[in-house]
TORGUBA-104098 format. One line per 4 residues: number of its first residue (from 1); their letters; for each residue x, y, z of C-alpha. Coordinates in steps of 0.05 Angstrom, whole numbers. Last residue first. Example, Ala and Ser with C-alpha at 12.3 -4.5 7.8 and 13.67 -1.06 7.14 Angstrom:
% TORGUBA-104098
2) SA) 273,-21,143; 246,-90,156
This chain:
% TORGUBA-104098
481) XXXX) -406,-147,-218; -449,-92,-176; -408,-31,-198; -423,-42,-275
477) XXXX) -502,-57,-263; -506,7,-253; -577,30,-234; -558,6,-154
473) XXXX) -504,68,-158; -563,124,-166; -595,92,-100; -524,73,-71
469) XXXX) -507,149,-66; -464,138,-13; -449,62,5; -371,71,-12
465) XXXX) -372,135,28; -405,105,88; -361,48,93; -292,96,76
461) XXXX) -317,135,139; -325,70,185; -249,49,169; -226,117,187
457) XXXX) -263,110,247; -233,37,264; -165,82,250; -184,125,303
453) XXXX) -204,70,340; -135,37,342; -98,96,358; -154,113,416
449) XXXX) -134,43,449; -55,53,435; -60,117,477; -93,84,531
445) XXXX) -45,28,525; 19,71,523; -13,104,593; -37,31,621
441) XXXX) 38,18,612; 67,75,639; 24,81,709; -35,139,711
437) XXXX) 2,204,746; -52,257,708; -8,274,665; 24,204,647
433) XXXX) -56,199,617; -49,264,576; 9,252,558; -9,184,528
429) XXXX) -71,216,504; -31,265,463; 12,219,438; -39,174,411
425) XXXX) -83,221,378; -14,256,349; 8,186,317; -59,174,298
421) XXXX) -64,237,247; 9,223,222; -5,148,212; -71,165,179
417) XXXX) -32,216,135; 23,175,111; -21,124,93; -78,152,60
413) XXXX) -22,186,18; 0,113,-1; -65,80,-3; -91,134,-58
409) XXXX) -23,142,-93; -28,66,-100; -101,64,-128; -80,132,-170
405) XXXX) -26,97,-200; -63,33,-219; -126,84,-261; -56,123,-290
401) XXXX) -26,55,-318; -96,23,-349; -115,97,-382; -107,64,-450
397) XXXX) -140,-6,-434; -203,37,-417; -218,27,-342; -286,3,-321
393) XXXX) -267,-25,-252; -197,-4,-233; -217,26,-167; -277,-17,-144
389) XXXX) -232,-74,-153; -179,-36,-117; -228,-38,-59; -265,-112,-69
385) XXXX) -185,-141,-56; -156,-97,-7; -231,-88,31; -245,-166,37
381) XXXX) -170,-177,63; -173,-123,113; -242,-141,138; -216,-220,147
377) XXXX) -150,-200,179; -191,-146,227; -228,-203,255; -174,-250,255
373) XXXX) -133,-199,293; -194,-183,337; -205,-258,368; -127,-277,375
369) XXXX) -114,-204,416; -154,-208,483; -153,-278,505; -102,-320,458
365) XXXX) -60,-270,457; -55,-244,540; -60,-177,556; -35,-142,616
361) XXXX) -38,-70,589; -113,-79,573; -139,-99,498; -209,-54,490
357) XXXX) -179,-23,430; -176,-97,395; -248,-104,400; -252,-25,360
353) XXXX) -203,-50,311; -240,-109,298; -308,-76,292; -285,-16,237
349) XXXX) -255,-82,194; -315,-109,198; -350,-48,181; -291,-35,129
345) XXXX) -308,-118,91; -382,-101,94; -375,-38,55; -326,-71,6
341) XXXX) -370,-125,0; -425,-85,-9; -389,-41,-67; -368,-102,-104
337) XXXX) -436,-132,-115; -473,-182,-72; -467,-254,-94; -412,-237,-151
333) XXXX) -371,-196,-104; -383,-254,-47; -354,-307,-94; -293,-265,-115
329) XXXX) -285,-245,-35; -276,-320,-25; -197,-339,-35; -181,-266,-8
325) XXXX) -214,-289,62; -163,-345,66; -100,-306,55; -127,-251,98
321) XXXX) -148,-297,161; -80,-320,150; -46,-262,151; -83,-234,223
317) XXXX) -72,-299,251; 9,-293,234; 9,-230,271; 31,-268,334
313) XXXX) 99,-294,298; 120,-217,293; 110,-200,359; 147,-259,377
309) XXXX) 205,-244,326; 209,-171,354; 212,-187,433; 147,-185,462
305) XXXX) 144,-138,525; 65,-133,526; 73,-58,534; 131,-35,492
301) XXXX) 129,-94,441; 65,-119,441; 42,-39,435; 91,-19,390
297) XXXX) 83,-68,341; -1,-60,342; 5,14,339; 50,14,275
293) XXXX) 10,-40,247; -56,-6,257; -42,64,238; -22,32,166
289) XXXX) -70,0,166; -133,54,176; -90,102,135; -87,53,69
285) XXXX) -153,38,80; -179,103,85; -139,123,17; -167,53,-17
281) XXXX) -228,79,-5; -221,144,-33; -199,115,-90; -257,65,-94
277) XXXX) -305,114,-93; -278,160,-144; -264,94,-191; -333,65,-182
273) XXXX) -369,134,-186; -338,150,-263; -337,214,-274; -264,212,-235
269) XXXX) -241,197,-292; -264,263,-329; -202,291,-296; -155,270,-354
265) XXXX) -90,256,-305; -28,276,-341; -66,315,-392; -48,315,-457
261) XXXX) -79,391,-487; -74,417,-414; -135,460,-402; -165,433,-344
257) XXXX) -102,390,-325; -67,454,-303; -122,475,-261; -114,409,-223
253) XXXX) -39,416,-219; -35,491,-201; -89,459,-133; -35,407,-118
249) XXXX) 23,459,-121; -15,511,-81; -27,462,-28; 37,432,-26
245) XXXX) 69,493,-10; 20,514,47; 35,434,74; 112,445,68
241) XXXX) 109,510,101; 64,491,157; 103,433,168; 171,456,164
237) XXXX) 151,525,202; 124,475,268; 48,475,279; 39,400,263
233) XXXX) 100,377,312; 176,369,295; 189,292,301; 116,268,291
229) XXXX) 97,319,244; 149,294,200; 122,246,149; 61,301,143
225) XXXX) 97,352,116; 142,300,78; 92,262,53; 55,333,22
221) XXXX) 117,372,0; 127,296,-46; 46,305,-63; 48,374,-88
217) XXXX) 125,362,-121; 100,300,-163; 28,333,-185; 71,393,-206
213) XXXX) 122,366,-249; 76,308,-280; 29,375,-300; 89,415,-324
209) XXXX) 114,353,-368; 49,321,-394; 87,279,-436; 87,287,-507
205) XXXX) 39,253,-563; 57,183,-580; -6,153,-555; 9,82,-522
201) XXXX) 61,39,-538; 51,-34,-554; 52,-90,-505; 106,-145,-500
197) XXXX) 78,-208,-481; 79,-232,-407; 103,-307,-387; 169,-314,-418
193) XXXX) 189,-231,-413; 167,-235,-341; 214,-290,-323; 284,-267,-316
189) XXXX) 257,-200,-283; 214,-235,-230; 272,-284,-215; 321,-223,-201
185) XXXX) 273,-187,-168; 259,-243,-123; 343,-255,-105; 347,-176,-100
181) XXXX) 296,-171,-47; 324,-207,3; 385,-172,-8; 359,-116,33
177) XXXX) 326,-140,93; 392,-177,100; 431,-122,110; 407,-114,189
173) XXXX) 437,-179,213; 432,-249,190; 383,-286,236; 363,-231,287
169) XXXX) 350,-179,233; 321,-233,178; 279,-260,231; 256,-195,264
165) XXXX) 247,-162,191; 206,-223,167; 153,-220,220; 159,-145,216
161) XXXX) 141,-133,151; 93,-191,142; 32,-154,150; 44,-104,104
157) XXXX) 63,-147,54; 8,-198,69; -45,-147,62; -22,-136,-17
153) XXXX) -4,-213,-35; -76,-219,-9; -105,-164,-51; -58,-187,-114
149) XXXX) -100,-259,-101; -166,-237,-109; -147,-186,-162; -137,-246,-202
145) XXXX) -197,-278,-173; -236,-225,-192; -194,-211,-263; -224,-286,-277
141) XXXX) -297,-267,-272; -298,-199,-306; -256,-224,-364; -202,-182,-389
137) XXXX) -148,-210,-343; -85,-197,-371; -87,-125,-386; -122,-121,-312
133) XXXX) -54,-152,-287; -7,-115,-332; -40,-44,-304; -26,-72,-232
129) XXXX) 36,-91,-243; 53,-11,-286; 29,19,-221; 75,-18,-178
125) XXXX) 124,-19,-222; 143,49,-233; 130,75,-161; 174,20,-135
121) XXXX) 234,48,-175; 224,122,-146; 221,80,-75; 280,41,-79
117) XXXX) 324,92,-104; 302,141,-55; 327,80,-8; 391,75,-46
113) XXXX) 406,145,-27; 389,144,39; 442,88,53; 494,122,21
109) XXXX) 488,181,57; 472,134,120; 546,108,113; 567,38,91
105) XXXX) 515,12,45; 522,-69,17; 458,-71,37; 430,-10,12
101) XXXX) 464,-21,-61; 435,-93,-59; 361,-61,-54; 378,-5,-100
97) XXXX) 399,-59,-152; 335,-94,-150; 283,-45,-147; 325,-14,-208
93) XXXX) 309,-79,-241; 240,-85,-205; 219,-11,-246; 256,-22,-306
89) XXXX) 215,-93,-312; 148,-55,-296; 161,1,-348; 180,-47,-407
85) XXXX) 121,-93,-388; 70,-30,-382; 87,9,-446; 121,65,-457
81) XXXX) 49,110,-459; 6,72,-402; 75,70,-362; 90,124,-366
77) XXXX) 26,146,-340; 33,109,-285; 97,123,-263; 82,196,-271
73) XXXX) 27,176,-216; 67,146,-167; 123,195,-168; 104,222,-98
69) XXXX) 87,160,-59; 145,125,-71; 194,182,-75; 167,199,-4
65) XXXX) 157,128,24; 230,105,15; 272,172,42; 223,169,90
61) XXXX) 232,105,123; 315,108,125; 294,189,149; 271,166,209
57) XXXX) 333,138,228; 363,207,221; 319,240,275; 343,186,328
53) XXXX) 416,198,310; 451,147,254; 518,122,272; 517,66,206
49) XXXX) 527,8,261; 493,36,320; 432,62,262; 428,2,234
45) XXXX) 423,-45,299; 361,1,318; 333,7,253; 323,-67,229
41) XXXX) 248,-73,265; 228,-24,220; 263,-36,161; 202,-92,131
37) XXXX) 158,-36,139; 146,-2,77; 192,-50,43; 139,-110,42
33) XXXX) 92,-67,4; 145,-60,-57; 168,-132,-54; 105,-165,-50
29) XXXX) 82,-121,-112; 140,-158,-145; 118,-227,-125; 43,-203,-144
25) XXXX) 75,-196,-208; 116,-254,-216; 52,-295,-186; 12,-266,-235
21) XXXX) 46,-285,-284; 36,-354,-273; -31,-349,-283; -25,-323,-343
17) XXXX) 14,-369,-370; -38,-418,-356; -87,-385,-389; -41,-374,-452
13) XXXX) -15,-451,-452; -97,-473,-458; -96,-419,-510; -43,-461,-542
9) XXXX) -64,-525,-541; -133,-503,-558; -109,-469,-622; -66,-544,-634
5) XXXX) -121,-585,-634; -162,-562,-681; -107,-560,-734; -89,-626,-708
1) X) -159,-653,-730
């Protein structure tokens, strides 16, 4: 009898561990999103106290966001061959320590630094979180509402950047948007090793050094070419130059993995449709919101005239309709299939942003910007969670690491280069518009208007590329679960 007893005692234990790791490593994933724009609203007061120029301030975000993006996939794949658990609590230790190091930072040298910091740590345990979480969740039904919830925790972050960074900012001045993070990292790292088992090595064979060399310089040339078309132009030498460069790098890497007797990133993954499609959807995503946010802060807060908490506080909609919508995309995968709801979820999403385009300069929330925030919460939250579904679906436990680095590389680089792409639209119409003599705030809300449906389009583009080929998909039953 107690010999029966105790096997369920314990696997009851394991489920409910699991659980609760999840929430250290969505807390962690938190973390890494959050960061992106958390320093946003902080820059201003920052830059008087650390006497950083205009062209310098930009840097605090790129010195984060290149490393980030560009070591994403070597993080990966260390990951899948140190072992995910090790990786992930290296990655939030150094996470950590950056994040009290920037904080405690006296000159922008400094301050840079610990932000590259930041960023290289965040690209080893972002992929190895997301690896741990489909580790954990081998069943199909469970890892849905796992990846349920790391979708939410995923929208949230980038919704909650500024919320938090005009409290924090206003509250306790511009360091605290630092040490907030070393507090969670420090409770993530104490209890990882009690919920999450330590998981062998993978393969011992070497590291794919020249291809993880390449791969990491293509897409670092890459962020910064386009991180800085906004302060030198697209034509400029530094962009041209940095994009030609990471051309040839990016191309040397995929011949390189042809023949490469350990590749970094075995090609014949992208044989599989669900993980090609859900890449590039996660890429569209990750440019659609990324465009959006940075639009939707400027525009309540140079047209509207919100002050940062305000603007802030009104994008708590937009996170709730996420939050709730997470809770149900499990149910709607199983009803319709993963790719549908992901289609569904970016027409939605496509529909909000084009409602939210029609907002005039003399808006009001509840009028003109309460109806297409929800709108757009509920098709962001149905595309994070069905689109890195989609991405990780049908991974071998062995490839776990690289399959989570290429979803983050995918929003990542979608990121920089939707904001880069709508940046210019914008600009261009707002000159365009001041031009012709048309008043300053119906200028910056023209040029917000075609931000926000160029990013509806991006939205519409990822649809149509998730439903492609839906007659040879519909005879996998593998995509539709």
């Amino acid at each position: 009898m107690n010999a029966s007893v105790q096997p369920a005692a314990a696997a009851t234990r394991a489920v409910s561990h699991r659980w609760w790791a999840l929430i250290a490593l969505a807390l962690a994933q938190f973390l890494v999103v959050l960061d992106a724009s958390i320093v946003n609203i902080a820059l201003p007061s920052l830059g008087e106290e650390l006497m950083l120029g205009t062209n310098m301030l930009s840097w605090v975000i790129t010195a984060y966001v290149l490393p980030f993006g560009g070591f994403l996939l070597l993080g990966g794949r260390l990951s899948d061959r140190f072992g995910h658990r090790r990786l992930f609590l290296i990655g939030v230790t150094g996470f950590a320590a950056a994040s009290a190091a920037a904080g405690l930072a006296d000159s922008g040298a400094w301050l840079l630094t610990a932000r590259a910091v930041q960023g290289a740590s965040a690209a080893l345990l972002a992929p190895a979180a997301l690896a741990l979480v489909t580790r954990l969740f081998a069943d199909p039904r469970d890892r849905a509402k796992a990846l349920g919830i790391w979708g939410a925790v995923a929208g949230i972050g980038s919704a909650a950047g500024v919320l938090l960074g005009g409290v924090l900012t206003s509250s306790f001045g511009w360091p605290s948007v630092f040490y907030v993070n070393v507090p969670v990292g420090l409770l993530v790292v104490a209890a990882t090793p009690l919920l999450i088992a330590k998981d062998a090595a993978g393969d011992s064979a070497g590291l794919d050094i020249p291809g993880a060399a390449t791969v990491t310089a293509g897409i670092v040339s890459l962020v910064a070419a386009l991180s800085g078309t906004e302060r030198v132009g697209w034509a400029s030498p530094q962009t041209l130059i940095l994009a030609g460069l990471a051309v040839v790098l990016l191309v040397s890497f995929i011949l390189w993995e042809k023949r490469a007797a350990q590749p970094l990133m075995p090609l014949g993954v992208f044989r599989n449709p669900s993980i090609t499609r859900g890449n590039l959807a996660m890429f569209l995503i990750g440019g659609a919101t990324t465009g959006l946010f940075f639009a939707l802060s400027v525009y309540m807060q140079q047209v509207l005239q919100y002050n940062a908490m305000t603007a802030g506080l009104t994008q708590l909609p937009l996170a709730g309709a996420l939050v709730a919508i997470a809770g149900a995309v499990p149910a709607v995968v199983k009803s319709i299939g993963t790719r549908r709801t992901l289609a569904g979820s970016l027409i939605l999403l496509a529909a909000g942003l084009i409602w939210l385009s029609a907002a005039p300069s003399e808006a009001t929330f509840a009028a003109d910007l309460l109806g297409p925030t929800i709108a757009i919460g509920i098709g962001l939250g149905g595309a994070f969670v069905s689109g890195t579904e989609l991405a990780v679906h049908g991974t071998a436990d062995r490839d776990a690491g690289l399959a989570s680095g290429l979803v983050n590389t995918s929003q990542q680089i979608g990121g920089a280069i939707g904001l880069a792409l709508l940046t210019t639209i914008s600009s261009a119409r707002i000159d365009h518009l001041l031009g012709k003599g048309t008043a300053a705030a119906e200028a910056l809300t023209g040029g917000f208007a075609w931000a926000f449906l160029g990013a509806a389009a991006f939205a519409l583009i990822g649809a149509v590329i998730v439903l492609a080929g839906s007659a040879g998909a519909a005879k996998s039953n593998t995509e539709e679960r």
